[in-house]
C-alpha positions in Angstrom: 0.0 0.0 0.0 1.5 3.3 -0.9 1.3 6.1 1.8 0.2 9.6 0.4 1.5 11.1 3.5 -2.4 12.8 4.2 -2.1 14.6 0.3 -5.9 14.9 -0.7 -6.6 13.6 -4.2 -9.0 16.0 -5.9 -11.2 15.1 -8.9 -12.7 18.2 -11.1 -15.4 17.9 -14.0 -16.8 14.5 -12.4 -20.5 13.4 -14.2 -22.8 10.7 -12.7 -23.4 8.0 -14.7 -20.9 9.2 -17.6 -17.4 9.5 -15.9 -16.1 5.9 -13.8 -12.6 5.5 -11.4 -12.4 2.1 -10.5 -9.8 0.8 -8.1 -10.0 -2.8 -7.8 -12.7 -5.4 -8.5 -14.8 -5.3 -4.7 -15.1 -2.7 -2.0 -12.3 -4.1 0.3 -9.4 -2.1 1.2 -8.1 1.4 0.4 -10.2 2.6 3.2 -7.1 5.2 4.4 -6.7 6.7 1.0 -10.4 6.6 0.0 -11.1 9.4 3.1 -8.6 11.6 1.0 -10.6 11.7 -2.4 -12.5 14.9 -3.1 -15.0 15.6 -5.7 -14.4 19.4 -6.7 -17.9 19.5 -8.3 -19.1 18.1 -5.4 -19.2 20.2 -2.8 -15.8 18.9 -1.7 -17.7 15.6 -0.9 -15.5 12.5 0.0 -15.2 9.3 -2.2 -16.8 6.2 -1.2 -16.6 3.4 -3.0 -19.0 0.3 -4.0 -19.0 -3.6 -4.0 -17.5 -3.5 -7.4 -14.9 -1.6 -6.5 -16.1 2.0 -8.2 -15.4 5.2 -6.6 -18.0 7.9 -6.8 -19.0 11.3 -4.4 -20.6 10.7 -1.1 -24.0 12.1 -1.8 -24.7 15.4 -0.3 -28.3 16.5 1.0 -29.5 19.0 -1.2 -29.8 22.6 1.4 -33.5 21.9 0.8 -34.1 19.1 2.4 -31.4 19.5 5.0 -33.6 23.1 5.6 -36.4 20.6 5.6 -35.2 17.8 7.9 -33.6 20.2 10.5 -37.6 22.7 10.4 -39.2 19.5 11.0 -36.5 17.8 14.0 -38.2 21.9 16.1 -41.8 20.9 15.2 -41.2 17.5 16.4 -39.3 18.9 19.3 -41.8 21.6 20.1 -45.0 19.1 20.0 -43.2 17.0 22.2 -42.3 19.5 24.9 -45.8 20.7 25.0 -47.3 17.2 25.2 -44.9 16.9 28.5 
């Protein structure tokens, strides 16, 4: 295994479903490199990669539904604090 010595590898002009980095046939291994991957295009997002051994972006929540998800954690909150 080569060490990058914590060097970030950062991948520009990535497309879904068009573009493919494979490393390896399965998703064993390269786990201490694979946290250094960074889709540009992204958001920055971190590499993960499958059970074929394809590296792709970590999906990102789009600020929507992160708005979303956190607006709905306070109502929850809120109807349980008045229920107690």
């Amino acid at each position: 295994m080569q060490d990058w010595n914590s060097s970030t590898l950062t991948i520009l002009n990535w497309t879904e479903g068009v573009d493919s980095l494979r490393i390896g046939t399965d998703g064993t291994g390269f786990d201490t490199q694979l946290s250094l991957f960074r889709f540009a295009d992204y958001g920055n997002a971190p590499g993960q990669i499958d059970a074929n051994g394809f590296v792709t972006p970590v999906p990102v929540p789009e600020p929507s539904t992160l708005a979303f998800a956190i607006l709905g954690g306070v109502a929850l909150l809120v109807v349980l604090r008045r229920r107690g």
